[in-house]
C-alpha positions as CSV (number, residue, x, y, z in Angstrom):
1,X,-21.3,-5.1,21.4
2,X,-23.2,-3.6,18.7
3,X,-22.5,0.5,18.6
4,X,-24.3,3.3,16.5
5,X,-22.3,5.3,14.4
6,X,-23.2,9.2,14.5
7,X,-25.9,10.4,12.1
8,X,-24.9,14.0,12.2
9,X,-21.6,15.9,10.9
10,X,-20.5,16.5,7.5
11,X,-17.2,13.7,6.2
12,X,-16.6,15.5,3.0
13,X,-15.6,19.1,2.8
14,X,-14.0,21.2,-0.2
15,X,-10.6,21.5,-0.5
16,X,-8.5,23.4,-3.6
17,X,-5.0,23.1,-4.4
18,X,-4.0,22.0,-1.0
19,X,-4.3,25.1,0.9
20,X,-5.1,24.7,4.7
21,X,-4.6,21.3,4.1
22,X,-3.5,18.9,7.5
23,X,-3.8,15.4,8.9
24,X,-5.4,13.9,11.9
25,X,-5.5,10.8,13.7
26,X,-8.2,8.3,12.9
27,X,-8.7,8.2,16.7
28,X,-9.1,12.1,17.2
29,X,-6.0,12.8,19.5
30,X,-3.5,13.9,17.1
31,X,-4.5,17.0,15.0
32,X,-3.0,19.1,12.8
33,X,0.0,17.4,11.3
34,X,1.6,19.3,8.0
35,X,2.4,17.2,5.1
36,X,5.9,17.0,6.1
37,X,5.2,15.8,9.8
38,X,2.6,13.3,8.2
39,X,5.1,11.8,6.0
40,X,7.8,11.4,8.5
41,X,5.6,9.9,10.9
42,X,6.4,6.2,12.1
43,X,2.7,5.8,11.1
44,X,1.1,4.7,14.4
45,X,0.2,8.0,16.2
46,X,0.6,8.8,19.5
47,X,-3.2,7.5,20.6
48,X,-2.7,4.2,18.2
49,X,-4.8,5.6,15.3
50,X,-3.0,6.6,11.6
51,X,-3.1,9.9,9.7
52,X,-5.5,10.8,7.4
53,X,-6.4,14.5,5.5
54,X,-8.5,16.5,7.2
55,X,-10.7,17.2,4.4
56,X,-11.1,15.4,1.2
57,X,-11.2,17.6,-1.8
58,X,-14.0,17.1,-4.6
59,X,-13.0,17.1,-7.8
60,X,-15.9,18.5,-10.5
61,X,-16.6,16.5,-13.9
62,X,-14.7,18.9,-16.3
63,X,-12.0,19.0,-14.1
64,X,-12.1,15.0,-14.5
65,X,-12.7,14.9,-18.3
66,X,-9.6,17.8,-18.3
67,X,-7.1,14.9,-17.2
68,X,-8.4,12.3,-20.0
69,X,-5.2,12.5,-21.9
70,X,-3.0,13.0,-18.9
71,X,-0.3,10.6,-18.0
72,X,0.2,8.6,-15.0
73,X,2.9,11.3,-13.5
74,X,0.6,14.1,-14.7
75,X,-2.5,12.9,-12.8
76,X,0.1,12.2,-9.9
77,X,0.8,15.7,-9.8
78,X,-2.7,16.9,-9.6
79,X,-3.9,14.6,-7.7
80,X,-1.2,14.9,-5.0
81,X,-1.2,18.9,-5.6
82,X,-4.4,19.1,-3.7
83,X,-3.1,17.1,-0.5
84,X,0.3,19.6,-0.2
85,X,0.4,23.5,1.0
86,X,2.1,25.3,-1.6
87,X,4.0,26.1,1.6
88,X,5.2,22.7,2.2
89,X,6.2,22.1,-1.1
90,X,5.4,24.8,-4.0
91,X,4.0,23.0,-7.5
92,X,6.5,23.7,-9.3
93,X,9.3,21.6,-6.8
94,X,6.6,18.9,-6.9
95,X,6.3,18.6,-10.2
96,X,10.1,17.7,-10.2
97,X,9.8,15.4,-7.7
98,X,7.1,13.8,-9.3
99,X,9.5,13.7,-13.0
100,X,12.1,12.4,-11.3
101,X,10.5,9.7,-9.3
102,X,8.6,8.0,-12.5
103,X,11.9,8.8,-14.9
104,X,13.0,5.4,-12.9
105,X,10.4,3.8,-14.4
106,X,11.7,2.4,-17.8
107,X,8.4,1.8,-19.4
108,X,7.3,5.5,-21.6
109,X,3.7,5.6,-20.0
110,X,5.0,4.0,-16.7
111,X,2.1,1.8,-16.5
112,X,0.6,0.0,-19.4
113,X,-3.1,-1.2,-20.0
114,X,-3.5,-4.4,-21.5
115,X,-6.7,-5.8,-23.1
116,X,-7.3,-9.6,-23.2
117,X,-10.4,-12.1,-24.0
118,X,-13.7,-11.7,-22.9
119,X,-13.8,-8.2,-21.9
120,X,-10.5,-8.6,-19.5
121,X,-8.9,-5.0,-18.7
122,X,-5.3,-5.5,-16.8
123,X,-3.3,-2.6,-15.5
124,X,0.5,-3.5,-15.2
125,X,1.9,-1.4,-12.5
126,X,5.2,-3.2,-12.2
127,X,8.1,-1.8,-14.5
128,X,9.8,-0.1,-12.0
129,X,13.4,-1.3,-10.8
130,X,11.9,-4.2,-7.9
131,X,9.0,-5.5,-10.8
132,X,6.5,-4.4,-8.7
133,X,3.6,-1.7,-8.1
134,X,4.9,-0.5,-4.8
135,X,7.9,1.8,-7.1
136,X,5.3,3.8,-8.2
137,X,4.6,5.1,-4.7
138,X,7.5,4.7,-2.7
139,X,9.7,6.1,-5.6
140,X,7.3,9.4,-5.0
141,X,7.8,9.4,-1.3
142,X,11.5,8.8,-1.6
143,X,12.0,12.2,-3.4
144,X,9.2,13.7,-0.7
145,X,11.5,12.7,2.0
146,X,14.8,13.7,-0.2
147,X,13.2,16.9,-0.2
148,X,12.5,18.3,2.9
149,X,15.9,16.5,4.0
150,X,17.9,18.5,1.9
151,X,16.4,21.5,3.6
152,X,16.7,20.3,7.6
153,X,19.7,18.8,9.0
154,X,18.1,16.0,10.5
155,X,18.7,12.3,9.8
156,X,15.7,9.5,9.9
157,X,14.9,6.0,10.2
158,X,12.9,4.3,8.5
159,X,11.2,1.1,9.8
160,X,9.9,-1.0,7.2
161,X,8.0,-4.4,7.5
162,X,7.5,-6.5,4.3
163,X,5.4,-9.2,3.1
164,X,7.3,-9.7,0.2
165,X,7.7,-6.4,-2.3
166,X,7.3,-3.4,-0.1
167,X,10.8,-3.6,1.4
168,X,12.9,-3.9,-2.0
169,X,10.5,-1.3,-3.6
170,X,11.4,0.8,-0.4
171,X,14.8,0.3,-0.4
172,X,15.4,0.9,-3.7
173,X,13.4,4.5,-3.1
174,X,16.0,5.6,-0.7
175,X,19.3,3.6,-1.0
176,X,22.3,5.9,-0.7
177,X,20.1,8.9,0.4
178,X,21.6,11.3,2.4
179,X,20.3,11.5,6.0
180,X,18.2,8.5,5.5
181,X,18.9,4.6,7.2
182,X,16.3,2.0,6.0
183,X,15.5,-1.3,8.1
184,X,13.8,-3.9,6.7
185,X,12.2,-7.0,7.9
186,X,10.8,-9.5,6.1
187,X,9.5,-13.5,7.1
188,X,12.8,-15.8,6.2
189,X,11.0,-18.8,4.1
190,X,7.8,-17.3,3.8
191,X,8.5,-15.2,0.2
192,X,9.6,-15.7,-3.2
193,X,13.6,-16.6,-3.5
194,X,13.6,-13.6,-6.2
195,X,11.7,-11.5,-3.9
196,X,14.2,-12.1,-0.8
197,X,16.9,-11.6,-3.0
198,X,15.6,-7.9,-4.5
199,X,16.4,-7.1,-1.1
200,X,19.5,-9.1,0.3
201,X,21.6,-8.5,-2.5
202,X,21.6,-4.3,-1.7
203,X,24.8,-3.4,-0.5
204,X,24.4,0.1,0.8
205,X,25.4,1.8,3.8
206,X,22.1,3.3,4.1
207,X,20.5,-0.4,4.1
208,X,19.3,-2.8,6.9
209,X,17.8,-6.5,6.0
210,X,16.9,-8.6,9.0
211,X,14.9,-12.0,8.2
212,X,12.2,-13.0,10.6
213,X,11.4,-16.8,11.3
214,X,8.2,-15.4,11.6
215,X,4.9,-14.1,8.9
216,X,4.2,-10.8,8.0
217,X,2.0,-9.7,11.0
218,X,4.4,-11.5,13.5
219,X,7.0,-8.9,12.3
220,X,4.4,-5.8,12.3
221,X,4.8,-6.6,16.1
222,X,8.1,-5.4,17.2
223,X,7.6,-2.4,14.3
224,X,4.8,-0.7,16.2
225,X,5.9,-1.5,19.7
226,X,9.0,0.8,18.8
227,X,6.1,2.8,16.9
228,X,3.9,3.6,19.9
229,X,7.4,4.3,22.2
230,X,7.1,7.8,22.0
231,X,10.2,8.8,24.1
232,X,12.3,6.3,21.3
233,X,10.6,7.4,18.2
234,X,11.1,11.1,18.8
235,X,15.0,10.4,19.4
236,X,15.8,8.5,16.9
237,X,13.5,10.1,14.7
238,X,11.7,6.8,13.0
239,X,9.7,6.7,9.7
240,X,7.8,4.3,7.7
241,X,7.7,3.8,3.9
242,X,4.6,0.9,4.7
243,X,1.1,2.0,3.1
244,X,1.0,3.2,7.2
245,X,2.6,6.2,5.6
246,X,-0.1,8.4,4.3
247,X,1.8,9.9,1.2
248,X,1.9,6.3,-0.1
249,X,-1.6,6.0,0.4
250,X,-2.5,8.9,-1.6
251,X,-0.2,7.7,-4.2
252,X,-2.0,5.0,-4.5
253,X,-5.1,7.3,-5.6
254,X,-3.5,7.5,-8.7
255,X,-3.8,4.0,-10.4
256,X,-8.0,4.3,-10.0
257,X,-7.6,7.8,-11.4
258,X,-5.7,6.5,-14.3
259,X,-7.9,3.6,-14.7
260,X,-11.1,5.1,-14.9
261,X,-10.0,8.0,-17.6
262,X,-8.8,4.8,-19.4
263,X,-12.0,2.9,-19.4
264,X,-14.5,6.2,-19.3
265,X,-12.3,9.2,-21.0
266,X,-15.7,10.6,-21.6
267,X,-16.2,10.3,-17.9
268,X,-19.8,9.6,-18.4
269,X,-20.1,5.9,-16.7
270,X,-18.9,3.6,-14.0
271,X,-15.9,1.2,-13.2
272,X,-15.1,-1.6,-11.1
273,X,-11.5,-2.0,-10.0
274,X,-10.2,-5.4,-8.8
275,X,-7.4,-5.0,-6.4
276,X,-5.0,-7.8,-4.8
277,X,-5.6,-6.2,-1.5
278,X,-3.0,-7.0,1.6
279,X,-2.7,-4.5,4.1
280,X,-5.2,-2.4,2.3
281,X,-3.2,1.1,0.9
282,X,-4.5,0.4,-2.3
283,X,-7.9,0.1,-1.3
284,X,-7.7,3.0,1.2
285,X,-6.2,4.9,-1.9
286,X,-9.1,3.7,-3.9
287,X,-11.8,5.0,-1.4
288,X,-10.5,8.6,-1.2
289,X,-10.2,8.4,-5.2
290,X,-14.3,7.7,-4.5
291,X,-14.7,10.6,-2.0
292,X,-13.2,12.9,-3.9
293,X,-15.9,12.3,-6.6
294,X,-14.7,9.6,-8.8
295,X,-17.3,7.1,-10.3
296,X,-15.6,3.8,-9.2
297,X,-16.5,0.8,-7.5
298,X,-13.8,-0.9,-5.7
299,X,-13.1,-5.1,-5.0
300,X,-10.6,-6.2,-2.0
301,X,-9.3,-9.9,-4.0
302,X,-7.7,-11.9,-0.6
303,X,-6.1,-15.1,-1.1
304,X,-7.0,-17.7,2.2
305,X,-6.1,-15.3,4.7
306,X,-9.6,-14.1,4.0
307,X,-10.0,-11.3,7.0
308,X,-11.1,-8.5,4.6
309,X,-13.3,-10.6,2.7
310,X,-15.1,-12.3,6.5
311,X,-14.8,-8.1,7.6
312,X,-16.2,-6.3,4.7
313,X,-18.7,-9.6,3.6
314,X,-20.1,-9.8,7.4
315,X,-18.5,-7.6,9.8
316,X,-16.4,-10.5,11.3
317,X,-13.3,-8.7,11.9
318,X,-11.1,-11.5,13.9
319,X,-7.8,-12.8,13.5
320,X,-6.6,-16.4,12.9
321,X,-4.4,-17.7,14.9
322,X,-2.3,-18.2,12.2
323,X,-1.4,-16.8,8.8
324,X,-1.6,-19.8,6.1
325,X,1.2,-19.7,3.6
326,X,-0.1,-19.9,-0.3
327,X,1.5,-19.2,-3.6
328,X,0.1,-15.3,-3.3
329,X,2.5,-14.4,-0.1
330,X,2.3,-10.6,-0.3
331,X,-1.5,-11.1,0.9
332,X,-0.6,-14.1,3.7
333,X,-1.8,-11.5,6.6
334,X,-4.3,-10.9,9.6
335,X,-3.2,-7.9,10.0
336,X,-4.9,-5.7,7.4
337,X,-4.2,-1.9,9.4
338,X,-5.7,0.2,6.5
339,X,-8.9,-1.3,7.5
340,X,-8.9,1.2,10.1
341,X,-8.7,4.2,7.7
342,X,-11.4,2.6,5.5
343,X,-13.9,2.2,8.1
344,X,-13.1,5.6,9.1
345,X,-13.7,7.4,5.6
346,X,-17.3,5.9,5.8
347,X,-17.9,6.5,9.7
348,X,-18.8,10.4,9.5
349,X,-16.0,11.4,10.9
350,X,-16.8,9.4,14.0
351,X,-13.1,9.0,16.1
352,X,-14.7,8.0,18.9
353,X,-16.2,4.8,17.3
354,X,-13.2,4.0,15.5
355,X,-10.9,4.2,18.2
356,X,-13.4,2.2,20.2
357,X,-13.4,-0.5,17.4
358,X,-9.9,-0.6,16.7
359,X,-8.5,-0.5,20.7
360,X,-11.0,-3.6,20.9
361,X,-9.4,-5.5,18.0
362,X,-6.2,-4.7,19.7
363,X,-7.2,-6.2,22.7
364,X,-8.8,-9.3,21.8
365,X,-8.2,-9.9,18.6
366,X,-11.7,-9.5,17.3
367,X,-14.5,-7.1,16.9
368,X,-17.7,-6.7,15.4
369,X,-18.4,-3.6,12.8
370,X,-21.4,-1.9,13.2
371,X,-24.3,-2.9,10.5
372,X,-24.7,0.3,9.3
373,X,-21.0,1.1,9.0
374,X,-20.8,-2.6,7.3
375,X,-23.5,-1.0,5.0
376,X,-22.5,2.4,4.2
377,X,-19.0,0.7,3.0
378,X,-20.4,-1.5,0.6
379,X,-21.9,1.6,-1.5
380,X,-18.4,1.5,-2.9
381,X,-15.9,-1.7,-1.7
382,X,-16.7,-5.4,-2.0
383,X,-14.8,-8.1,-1.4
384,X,-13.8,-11.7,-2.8
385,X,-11.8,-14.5,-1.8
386,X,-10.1,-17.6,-3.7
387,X,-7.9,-21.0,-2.9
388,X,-4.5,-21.6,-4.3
389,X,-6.6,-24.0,-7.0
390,X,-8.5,-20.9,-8.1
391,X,-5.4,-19.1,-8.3
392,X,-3.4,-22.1,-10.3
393,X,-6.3,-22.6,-12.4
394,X,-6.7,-18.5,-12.7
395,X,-3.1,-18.7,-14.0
396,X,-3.5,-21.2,-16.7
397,X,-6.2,-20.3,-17.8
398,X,-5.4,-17.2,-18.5
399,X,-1.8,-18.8,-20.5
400,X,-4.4,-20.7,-22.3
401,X,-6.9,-18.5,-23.5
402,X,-4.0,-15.2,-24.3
403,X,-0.3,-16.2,-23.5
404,X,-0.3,-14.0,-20.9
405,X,1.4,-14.8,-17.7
406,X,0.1,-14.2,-14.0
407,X,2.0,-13.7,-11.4
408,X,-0.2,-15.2,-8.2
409,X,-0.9,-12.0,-6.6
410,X,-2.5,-10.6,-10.0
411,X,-4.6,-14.4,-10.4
412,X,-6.3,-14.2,-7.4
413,X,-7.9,-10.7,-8.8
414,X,-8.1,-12.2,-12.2
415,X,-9.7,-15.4,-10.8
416,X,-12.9,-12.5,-9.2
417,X,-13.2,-11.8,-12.7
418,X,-13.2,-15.0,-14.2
419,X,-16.3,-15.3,-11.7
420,X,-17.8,-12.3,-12.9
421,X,-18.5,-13.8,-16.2
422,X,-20.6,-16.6,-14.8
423,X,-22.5,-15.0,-11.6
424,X,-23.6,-11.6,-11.6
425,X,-24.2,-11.5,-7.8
426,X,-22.5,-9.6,-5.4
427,X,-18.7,-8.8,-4.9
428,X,-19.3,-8.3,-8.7
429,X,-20.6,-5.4,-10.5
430,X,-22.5,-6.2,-13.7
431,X,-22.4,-3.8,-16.9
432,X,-19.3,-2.3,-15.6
433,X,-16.5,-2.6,-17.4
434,X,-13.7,-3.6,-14.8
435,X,-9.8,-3.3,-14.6
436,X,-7.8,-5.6,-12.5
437,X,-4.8,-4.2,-10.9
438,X,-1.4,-6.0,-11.7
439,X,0.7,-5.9,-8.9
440,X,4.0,-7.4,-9.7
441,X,5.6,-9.1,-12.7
442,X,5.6,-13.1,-12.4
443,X,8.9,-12.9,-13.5
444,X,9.1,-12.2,-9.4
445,X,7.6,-16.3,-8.6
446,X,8.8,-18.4,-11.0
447,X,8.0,-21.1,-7.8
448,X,4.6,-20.3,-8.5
449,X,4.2,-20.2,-12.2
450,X,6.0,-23.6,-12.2
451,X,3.3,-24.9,-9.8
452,X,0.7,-23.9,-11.9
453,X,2.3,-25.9,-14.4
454,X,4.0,-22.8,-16.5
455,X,7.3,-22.0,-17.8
456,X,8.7,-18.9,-15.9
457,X,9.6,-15.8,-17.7
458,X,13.3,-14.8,-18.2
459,X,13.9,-11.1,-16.7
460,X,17.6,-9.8,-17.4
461,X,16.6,-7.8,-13.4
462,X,15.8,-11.1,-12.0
463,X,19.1,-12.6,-13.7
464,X,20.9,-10.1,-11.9
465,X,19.7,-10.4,-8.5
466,X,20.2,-14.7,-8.6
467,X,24.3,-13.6,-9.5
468,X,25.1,-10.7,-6.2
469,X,26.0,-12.0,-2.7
470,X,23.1,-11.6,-0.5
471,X,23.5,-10.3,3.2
472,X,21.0,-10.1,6.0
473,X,20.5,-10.8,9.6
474,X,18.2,-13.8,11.0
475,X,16.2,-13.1,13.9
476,X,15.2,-16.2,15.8
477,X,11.7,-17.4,17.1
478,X,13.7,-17.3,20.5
479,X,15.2,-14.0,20.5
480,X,13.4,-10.2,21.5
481,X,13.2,-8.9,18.2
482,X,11.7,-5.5,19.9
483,X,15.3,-5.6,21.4
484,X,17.5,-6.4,18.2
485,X,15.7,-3.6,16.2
486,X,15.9,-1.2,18.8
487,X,19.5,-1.4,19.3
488,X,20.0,-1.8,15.4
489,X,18.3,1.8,15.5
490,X,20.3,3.2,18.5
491,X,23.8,1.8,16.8
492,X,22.6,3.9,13.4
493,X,22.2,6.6,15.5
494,X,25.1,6.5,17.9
495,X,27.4,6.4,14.4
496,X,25.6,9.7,13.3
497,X,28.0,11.3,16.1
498,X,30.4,14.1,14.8
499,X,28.5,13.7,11.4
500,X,27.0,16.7,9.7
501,X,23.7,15.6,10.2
502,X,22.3,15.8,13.5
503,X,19.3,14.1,15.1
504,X,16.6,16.3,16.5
């Protein structure tokens, strides 16, 4: 079924410095959320849909050429300035929290732009503590959350699901934070050794690693069933630190705001950025960056598990029955949720269709996208998938031609350039000069850069993790994991008893 989207209403209004801001529900029954409702949210709403602003602020050309010299935390703070009420958080608090998020970052500029042959722009985003570009946006929520904490005595928990570097990055954010219990999943087998050990080997009270003998979406699962169990999620008070949460999304904005002033300071041109795209924060991130008025062009890079490259290439949004395991695991999904606040930023507002879509998808597992929608989408994002042979021969051929080392995740959005230089038709952009985002260090898969016939990097932080004791739970292919989490959450919260802290 085939359905129109609306050709009236107005998607873009003008916001300034956050005032009035709020967040709906991609599905158009939850309204109104402030910043710190949004933030604390388990991520699904109440009607199944996820948060987004209610406007999207514009952002003029001086004001862009303004933040040319800016660094990455500066441009955080503007950016993120227009999303928060001054009477959520006032600038100058956020400013802090902003300072001391990226002080954790040990690299001076935080991120670090490299050039290499034939034209090849890379952005390392991973020199945070977990060697991966998740730190510099759950590091940001982390203090958010600290924040309003400090000021309400209420304790949360956080329900993370991980494909490989969003639990460690997450738990790193908020281990030993007060008021604050973290539980992670993640698919036992199914990532690095060094990135299952960034997490096992936390020893926190705070901190909660279960192993799935499952993939990444099987674990999403039992995450938003507790989610959607409204009566559960208000008592226990649960939170998300996944790119579900919308303050990591628009932390995410940041990297294509950086990029472009990097490519274009003059900000006279446009620039094509090449993203290893999973569950799709980046890219969601990405397309508001666009809204709010920046000249960019965006690329989804997906390993084999190719469902944003068959959804955004021909509307065929429909889940394998399996996820295929390749050397880029972080990607191995069919379970891209951000898809659902992309579609919406391009549907005119129209909750009725999304929700529509979206409860379809959920109930069969597949779902055509509207033509038009299809069309209005690919004004800005594009897509491109690759084979673990593109991404092996990606890796050395970028050793070969630079030194430079990949880690898999990086190579599969290296390996859309690589095409780029020989086809000029589409997901690529020609006479733009394009950045591709790198998303963790390879120090991270030394399994893969061996495969690709490589010698590993040595990494004192990796060093360090392969020496601690690691601790986690297993959870079985027989067993109710919707049951083990839920009592896992109920014990944190029966232990918060007689404590300071009380749950709302």
């Amino acid at each position: 079924m085939r359905i129109k989207l609306k050709s009236t209403g107005v998607l873009w209004s003008v916001g300034g410095l956050g005032e009035n801001m709020k967040f709906n529900s991609t599905r158009g029954k939850v309204k109104g959320c402030s910043f710190e409702e949004a933030i604390f949210s388990p991520g699904y709403q109440a009607d199944g849909g996820l948060l987004l602003p209610d406007t999207i602020p514009k952002i003029s050309k001086g004001t862009l050429q303004s933040w040319a010299n800016f660094s990455f935390p500066d441009i955080c703070k503007e950016v993120l300035s227009l999303f928060i009420e001054e009477d959520d958080i006032p600038r100058k608090d956020l400013n802090e929290l902003i300072d001391k998020a990226f002080a954790r970052i040990e690299l001076p500029e935080t991120v670090k732009m490299k050039t290499l042959t034939d034209g090849l722009h890379i952005l390392e985003m991973f020199h945070g503590k977990t060697l991966a570009f998740k730190d510099l946006s759950t590091f940001v929520l982390g203090q958010l959350m600290s924040y309003f904490l400090r000021k309400r005595t209420k304790h949360i928990t956080l329900l993370v699901g991980t494909s490989g570097d969003t639990g460690s990055s997450s738990i790193e954010a908020v281990r030993g934070v007060e008021g604050l219990d973290i539980v992670v999943v993640f698919p036992k087998g199914r990532i690095s050794d060094i990135q299952e050990r960034s997490m096992t080997t936390v020893n926190e009270k705070n901190v909660h690693v279960f192993g799935a003998d499952g993939n990444s979406d099987d674990i999403d699962e039992p995450i938003r069933a507790l989610s959607l169990d409204q009566e559960f999620r208000h008592r226990h008070n649960l939170g998300s630190m996944n790119s579900i949460n919308i303050a990591r999304v628009l932390c995410q904005a940041v990297s294509f705001f950086y990029s472009y002033l990097r490519m274009c300071p003059g900000c006279d041109g446009v620039i094509e950025v090449i993203a290893p795209t999973g569950a799709g924060g980046n890219v969601t991130g990405g397309v508001i960056a666009s809204r709010m008025g920046l000249p960019v062009k965006i690329v989804c890079a997906v390993n084999e598990n190719d469902i944003i490259h068959r959804t955004l290439s021909t509307g065929d949004f429909s889940k394998r029955e399996t996820v295929k395991q390749t050397l880029s695991p972080a990607i191995d999904i069919q379970n891209p949720y951000n898809l659902e606040r992309i579609f919406w930023l391009f549907s005119n507002d129209d909750c009725e269709l999304i929700g529509h879509l979206f409860s379809q998808l959920e109930s069969s597992g597949a779902v055509n996208i509207p033509e038009d929608l299809l069309q209005r989408s690919s004004k800005v994002v594009s897509s491109f998938g690759c084979d673990d042979a593109a991404v092996k021969a990606t890796m050395q051929r970028c050793w070969k031609e630079n030194k430079y080392l990949l880690c898999p995740h990086t190579a599969v959005g290296v390996a859309c350039y690589y095409q780029k230089l020989t086809k000029t038709t589409p997901p690529m952009v020609p006479g733009n000069p394009s950045v591709v985002l790198a998303t963790a260090s390879p120090a991270k898969f030394p399994e893969a850069v061996q495969v690709a016939g490589l010698v590993p990097e040595v990494n004192t932080t990796v060093e360090k993790w392969l020496e601690m004791p690691t601790q986690a739970v297993t959870m079985e292919v027989s067993q109710d994991w919707v049951e083990i989490l839920r009592r896992k959450v109920e014990d944190i919260t029966s232990k918060l008893e007689g404590s300071p802290r009380v749950v709302d």
